[in-house]
N, C-alpha and C positions, 0 to 999 in steps of 0.2 A: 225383178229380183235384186239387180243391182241396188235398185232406190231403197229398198227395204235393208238390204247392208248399210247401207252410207245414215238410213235414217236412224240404225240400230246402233251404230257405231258412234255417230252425232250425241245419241242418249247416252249410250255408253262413257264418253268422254266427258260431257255436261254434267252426267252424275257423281263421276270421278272429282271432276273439278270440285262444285258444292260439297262431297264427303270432306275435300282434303282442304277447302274453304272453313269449314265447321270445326273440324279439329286442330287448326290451325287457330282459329280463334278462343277456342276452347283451351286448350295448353296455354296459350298467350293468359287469357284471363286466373289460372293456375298457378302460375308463375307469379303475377300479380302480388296473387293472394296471401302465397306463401310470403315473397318479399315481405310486403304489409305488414304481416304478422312477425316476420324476424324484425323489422324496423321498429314495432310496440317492443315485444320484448328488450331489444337492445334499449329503447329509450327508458320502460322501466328499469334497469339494469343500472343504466346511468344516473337518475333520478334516486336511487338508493343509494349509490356509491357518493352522490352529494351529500346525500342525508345525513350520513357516515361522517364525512370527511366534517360535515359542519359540528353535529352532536361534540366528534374530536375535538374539533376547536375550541368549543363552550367549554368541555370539559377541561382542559388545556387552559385555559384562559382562567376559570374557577380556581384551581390545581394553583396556578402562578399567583395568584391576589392571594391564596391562603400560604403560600411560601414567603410571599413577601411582607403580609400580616406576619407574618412567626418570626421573619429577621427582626423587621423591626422590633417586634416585643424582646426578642433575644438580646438584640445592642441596646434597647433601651434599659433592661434590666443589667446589662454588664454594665454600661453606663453609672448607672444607680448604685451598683457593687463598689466600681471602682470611685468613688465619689463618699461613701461611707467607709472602704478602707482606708482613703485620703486620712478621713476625720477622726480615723479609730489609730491611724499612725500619729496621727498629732496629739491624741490625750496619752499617749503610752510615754 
């Protein structure tokens, strides 16, 4: 009777153990997963905000050459103005 306790109890304990063995590794691999999948998302997240941040710059950069085309056009034509009122001061 006794052996039959101690064998029951053996099982008992054994099977406890491998349940909480499984689920143990189970939630382990869970956690994993999830991590995983917030570590894609975050790095898609980032890889847009580059995307962004570069598009800005091209456009930024476009934006600047066409300001700086328009100065120059604008001093070269006051240039031109004032160089033609020079010579329309001198026939007067």
């Amino acid at each position: 009777m006794i052996l039959v306790f101690v064998l029951l109890a053996s099982g008992i304990l054994a099977g406890g153990f491998l349940f909480n063995r499984t689920q143990e590794q189970q939630l382990k691999q869970i956690s994993e997963n999830e991590l995983a999948a917030i570590a894609r998302l975050k790095m898609s997240q980032i890889v847009q905000w580059r995307n962004e941040r570069l598009g800005n710059a091209g456009y930024m950069s476009v934006c600047f050459k066409v300001a700086r085309r328009e100065y120059d056009i604008t001093r070269w034509s006051h240039d031109r103005l004032d160089q033609w009122d020079g010579r329309r001061s001198d026939l007067c």
